[in-house]
VEXPALUM-40079 format. One record per residue (C-alpha): y, x, z; residue in three letters. Coordinates in steps of 0.5 Angstrom, whole numbers, plus 500, padded with zeros to 3 digits. Each point is the difference from the previous one (the first is absolute). Layout:
N
YXZALA/...
! end
This chain:
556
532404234UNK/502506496UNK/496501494UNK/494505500UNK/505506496UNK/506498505UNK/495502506UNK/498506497UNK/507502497UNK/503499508UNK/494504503UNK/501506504UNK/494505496UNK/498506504UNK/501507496UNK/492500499UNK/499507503UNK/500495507UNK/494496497UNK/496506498UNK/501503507UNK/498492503UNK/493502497UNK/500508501UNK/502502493UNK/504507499UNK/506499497UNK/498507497UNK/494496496UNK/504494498UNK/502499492UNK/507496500UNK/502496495UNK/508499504UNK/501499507UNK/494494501UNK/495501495UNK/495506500UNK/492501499UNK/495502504UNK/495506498UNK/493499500UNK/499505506UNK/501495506UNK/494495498UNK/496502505UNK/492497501UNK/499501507UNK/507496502UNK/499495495UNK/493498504UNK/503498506UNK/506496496UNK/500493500UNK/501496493UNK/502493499UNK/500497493UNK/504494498UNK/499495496UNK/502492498UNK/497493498UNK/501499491UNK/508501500UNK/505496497UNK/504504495UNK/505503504UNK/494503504UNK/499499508UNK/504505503UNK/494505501UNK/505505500UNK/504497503UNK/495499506UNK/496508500UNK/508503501UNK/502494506UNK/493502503UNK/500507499UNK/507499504UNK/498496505UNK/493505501UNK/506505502UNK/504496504UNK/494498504UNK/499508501UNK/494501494UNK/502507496UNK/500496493UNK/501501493UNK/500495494UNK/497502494UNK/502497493UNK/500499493UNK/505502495UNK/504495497UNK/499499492UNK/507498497UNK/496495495UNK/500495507UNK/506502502UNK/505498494UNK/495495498UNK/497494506UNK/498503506UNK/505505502UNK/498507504UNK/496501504UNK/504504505UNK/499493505UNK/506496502UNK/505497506UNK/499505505UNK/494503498UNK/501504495UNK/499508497UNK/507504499UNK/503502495UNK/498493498UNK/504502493UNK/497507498UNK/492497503UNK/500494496UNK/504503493UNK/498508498UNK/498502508UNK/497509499UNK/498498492UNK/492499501UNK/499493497UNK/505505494UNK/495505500UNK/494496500UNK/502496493UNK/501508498UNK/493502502UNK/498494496UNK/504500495UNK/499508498UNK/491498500UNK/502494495UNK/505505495UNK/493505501UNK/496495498UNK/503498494UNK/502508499UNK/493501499UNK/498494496UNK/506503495UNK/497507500UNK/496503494UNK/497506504UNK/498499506UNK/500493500UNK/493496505UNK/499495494UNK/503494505UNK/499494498UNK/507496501UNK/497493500UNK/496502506UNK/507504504UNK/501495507UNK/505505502UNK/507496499UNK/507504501UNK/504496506UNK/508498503UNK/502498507UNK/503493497UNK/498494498UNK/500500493UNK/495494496UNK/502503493UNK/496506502UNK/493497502UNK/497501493UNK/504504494UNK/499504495UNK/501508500UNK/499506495UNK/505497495UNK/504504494UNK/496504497UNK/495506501UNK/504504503UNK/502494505UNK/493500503UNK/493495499UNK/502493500UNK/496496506UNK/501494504UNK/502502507UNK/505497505UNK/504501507UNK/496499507UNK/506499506UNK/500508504UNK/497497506UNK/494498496UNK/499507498UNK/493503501UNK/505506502UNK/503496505UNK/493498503UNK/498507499UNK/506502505UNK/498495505UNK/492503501UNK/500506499UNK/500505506UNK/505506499UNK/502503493UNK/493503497UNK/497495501UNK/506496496UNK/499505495UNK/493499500UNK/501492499UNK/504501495UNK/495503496UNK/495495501UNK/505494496UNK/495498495UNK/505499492UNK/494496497UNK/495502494UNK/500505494UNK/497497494UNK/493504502UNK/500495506UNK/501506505UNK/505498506UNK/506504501UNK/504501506UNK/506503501UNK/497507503UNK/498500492UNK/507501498UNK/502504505UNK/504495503UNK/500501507UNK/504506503UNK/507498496UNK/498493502UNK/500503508UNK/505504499UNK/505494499UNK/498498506UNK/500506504UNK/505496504UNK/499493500UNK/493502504UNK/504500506UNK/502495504UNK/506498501UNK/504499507UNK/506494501UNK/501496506UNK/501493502UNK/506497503UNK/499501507UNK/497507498UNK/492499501UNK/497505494UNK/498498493UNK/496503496UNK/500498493UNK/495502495UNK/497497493UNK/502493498UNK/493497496UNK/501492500UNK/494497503UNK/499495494UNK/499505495UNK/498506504UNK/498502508UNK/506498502UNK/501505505UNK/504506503UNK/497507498UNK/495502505UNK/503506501UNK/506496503UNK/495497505UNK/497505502UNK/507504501UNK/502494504UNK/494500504UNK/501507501UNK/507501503UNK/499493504UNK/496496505UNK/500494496UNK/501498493UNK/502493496UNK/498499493UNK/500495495UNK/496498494UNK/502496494UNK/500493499UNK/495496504UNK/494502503UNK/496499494UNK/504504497UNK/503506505UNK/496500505UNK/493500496UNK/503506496UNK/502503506UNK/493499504UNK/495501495UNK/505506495UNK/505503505UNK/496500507UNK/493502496UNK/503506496UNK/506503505UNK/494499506UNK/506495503UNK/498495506UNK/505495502UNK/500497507UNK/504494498UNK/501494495UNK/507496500UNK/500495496UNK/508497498UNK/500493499UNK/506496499UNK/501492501UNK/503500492UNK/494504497UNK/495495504UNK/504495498UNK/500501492UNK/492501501UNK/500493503UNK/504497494UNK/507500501UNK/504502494UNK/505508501UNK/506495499UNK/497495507UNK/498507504UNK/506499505UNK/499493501UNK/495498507UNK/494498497UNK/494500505UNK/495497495UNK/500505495UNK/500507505UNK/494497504UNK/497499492UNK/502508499UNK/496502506UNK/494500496UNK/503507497UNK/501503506UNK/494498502UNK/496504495UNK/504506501UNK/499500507UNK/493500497UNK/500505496UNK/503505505UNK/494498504UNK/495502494UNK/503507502UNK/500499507UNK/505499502UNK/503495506UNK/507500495UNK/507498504UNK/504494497UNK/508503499UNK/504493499UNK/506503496UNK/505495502UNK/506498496UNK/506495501UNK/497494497UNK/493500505UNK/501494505UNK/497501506UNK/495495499UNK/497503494UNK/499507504UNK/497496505UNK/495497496UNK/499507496UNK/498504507UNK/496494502UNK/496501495UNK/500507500UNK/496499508UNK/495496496UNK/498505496UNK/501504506UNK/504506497UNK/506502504UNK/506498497UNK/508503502UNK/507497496UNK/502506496UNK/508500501UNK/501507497UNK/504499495UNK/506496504UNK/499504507UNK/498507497UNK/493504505UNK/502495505UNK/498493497UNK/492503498UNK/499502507UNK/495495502UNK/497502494UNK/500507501UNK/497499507UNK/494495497UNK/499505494UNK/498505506UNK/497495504UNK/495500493UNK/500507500UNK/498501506UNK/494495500UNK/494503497UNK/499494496UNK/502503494UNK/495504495UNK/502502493UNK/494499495UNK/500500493UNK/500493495UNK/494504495UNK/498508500UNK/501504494UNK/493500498UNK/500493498UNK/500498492UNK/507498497UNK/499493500UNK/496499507UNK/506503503UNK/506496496UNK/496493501UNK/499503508UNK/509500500UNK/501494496UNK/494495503UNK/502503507UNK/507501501UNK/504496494UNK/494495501UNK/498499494UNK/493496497UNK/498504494UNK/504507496UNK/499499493UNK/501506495UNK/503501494UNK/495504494UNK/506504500UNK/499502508UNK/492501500UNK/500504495UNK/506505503UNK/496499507UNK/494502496UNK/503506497UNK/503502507UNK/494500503UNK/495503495UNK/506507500UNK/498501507UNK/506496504UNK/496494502UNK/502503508UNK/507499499UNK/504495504UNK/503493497UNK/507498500UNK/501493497UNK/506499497UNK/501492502UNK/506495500UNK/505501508UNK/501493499UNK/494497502UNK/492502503UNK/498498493UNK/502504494UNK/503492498UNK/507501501UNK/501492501UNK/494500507UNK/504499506UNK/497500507UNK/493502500UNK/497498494UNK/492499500UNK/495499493UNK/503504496UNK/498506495UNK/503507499UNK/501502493UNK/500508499UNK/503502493UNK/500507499UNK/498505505UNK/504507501UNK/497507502UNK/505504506UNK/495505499UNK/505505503UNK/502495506UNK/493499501UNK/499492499UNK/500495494UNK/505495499UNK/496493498UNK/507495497UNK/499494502UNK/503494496UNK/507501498UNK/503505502UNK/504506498UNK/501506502UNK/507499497UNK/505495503UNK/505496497UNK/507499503UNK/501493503UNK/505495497UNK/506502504UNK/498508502UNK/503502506UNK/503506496UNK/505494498UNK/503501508UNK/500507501UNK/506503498UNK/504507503UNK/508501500UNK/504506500UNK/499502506UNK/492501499UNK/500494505UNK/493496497UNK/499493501UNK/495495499UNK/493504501UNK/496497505UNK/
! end
């Protein structure tokens, strides 16, 4: 079998000119970049069309490291709903470069169900992400600008800025360091550090916000920190946000590829779903749902994680309804859950895949909170055993979800047939009912203890001092209505890494507290994790390479 950049490499990739009149887009209103990339303006969003469009979400059980094949699965059933005669789109993230040279890889799918140039999305792309970290990193730079100033200056006091600069990389060295040295004219010296791009307010903001006023608007509506008289600021108060919306006067529109067997793409936005809300923009969706008559997503991580940011952020502030859940499990993720070591996951193990299936079972649960009847998506791969699917879609009829076996990745649209058509069998039921987890006037803590005792399900939610006394704050400046993004570890339904399957007993620690006041949520950090990864012992940077010709290998 060829590797997923051979596969991409080989492609016969349209000139995109032919996708956008797939999906009734003018030649005349495309923004190319090259012959198979281009950008959508914003006029093709369409309110009335979105209504009658049909929206399916897809999510997955706790992943292993590698991931589950998410992608993978929303790019194969996007093909298959168009093999089958439904005019679909699929609607993605943007890749960040810090999982592409570190661990996971893209995030362009793989095998035969993937996004193309497969090179271009998963590296550079139009240049968004750039712009994102632009747009961040010029607020920082007025932010210490500001505090340098003799006349002028808001009195801002530097211990209580929350506003860090940002790098689309991995980068631990950066976390925490130290900024302003080498005099009086080099700046205030102050503790700061780097969070990865992806984690960016900015990237959030790009990703809710309805067209670019209201970017201009949100950007406005960053919150810095204090003066020394304890008076917010916001970054409207350093007149920040016109420049900061004129860096991203491009990046705003959605971007227009392809995938192997020419279904369309549109990709847009790149927030991590563990740090983040993990979604593509709603500008992409609502772009999808307006050229098409079905629309598969995605949503980060777990459906912990993802899919509870999608519902209860994305659906709640783009007025979104979808009409599916899938659902990707995999044999080797239910088998890590059942305790089986990353190095035994190829070996047949019935034991420990009938232990994991407590994980799917609480993410079945979770899609049920919701209101959701999900579809279960067995992402197969090579080393599955017949007997082990068996036990797995047996146990899927006992919980009496629909299952189908995802073949995408070898067979392309045609191996997520089965799927497809049980996804429209779900759609067309009547039995799916979105409904929030929590309502936006709920006070702070009842809505964090409502996500971690319901969906990750935990006992109890202890709070730092640090973290009540910045939920005190929040509120007491008039915000207590806005959304909660808990920023938690992929890993597991709990914030411990460690906790495999569905752990029970246990109690989330909320250290600190962030305030997204432009994006419209809080962030509560559970446990310990960072909002700057590190790169793994052997980086997947190590294996990629280029040779004269330009000719890339090694990028997956």
């Amino acid at each position: 079998m060829k590797s997923d950049i051979e596969i991409a490499q080989a492609a016969k990739i349209k000139p995109i000119a032919e996708i956008a009149n797939i999906i009734g887009v003018s030649q005349d209103d495309l923004e190319l970049y090259g012959k198979y990339k281009a950008k959508i303006p914003l006029q093709y969003i369409n309110e009335d069309r979105i209504k009658n469009a049909k929206l399916i979400l897809v999510t997955a059980i706790t992943p292993t490291p590698a991931g589950e094949g998410k992608t993978t699965t929303s790019i194969g059933l996007a093909q298959a709903l168009n093999k089958i005669g439904k005019k679909t789109t699929v609607v993605l993230r943007e890749p960040s470069l810090g999982p592409v040279f570190g661990i996971k890889g893209g995030a362009a799918g793989g095998g035969y169900s993937q996004v193309i140039p497969m090179e271009d999305i998963n590296l550079h792309f139009t240049g968004d992400v750039s712009a994102v970290e632009k747009a961040h990193n010029l607020l920082a730079a007025l932010i210490d600008n500001n505090i340098q100033l003799k006349e002028g200056s808001l009195g801002i006091d530097p211990r209580t800025i929350e506003w860090k600069r940002v790098m689309d990389m991995n980068e631990r060295s950066l976390r925490d360091i130290v900024i302003g040295l080498g005099g009086t004219t080099e700046g205030v010296p102050r503790q700061s550090g780097f969070n990865i791009t992806a984690a960016s307010e900015v990237m959030a903001i790009l990703c809710v916000a309805k067209n670019l006023t209201d970017l201009k608007e949100r950007f406005g509506n960053i919150f810095i920190g204090y003066t020394f008289n304890d008076k917010p600021v916001f970054a409207r108060d350093l007149k920040a946000q016109g420049a900061m919306a004129v860096l991203m006067k491009e990046a705003i529109k959605p971007n227009l590829v392809q995938t192997l067997e020419g279904t369309p793409a549109i990709i847009h936005g790149g927030p991590f779903a563990n740090i983040a809300q993990g979604t593509n923009s709603i500008i992409a969706t609502k772009t999808g749902l307006s050229l098409s008559d079905y629309v598969v997503t995605e949503a980060g991580f777990a459906s912990e994680l993802g899919a509870e940011k999608f519902f209860d952020i994305k659906s709640q502030f783009g007025n979104l309804h979808a009409d599916a859940v899938v659902i990707v499990a995999t044999i080797r993720a239910l088998k890590y859950h059942g305790g089986s070591k990353l190095t035994a996951l190829q070996s047949e193990d019935h034991d420990t895949l009938q232990k994991g299936f407590a994980n799917l079972d609480k993410h079945i649960e979770n899609m049920k909170l919701f209101g959701f009847i999900p579809v279960i998506a067995v992402n197969r791969f090579d080393s599955d055993s017949l007997a082990e699917i068996e036990l797995l879609v047996k146990h899927c009829e006992s919980q009496k979800v629909p299952v189908a076996i995802n073949e995408s990745w070898a067979k392309g649209g045609q191996g997520a047939v089965d799927l497809a058509n049980k996804v429209l069998e779900s759609v067309n039921s009547g039995t799916n009912r979105f409904k929030p987890l929590y309502e936006l006037s709920w006070p702070f803590e009842k809505k964090i203890e409502t996500i971690c005792i319901k969906l990750y399900g935990a006992d109890h939610v202890e709070y730092t001092i640090k973290a009540k006394n910045q939920l005190d704050k929040i509120t007491k400046l008039g915000l207590g209505h806005l959304a909660v993004c808990i920023a938690k570890t992929q890993k597991s339904l709990s914030d411990d890494p460690n906790m495999r399957g569905r752990p029970e007993g246990f109690t989330v620690k909320i250290r600190e507290v962030e305030l997204s006041s432009g994006a419209g949520f809080i962030v509560p950090i559970a446990g310990t994790i960072m909002r700057m990864p590190g790169l793994p012992n052997m980086p997947a940077a190590e294996k990629i390479d280029i040779d004269s010709n330009g000719n890339i290998t090694g990028l997956f």
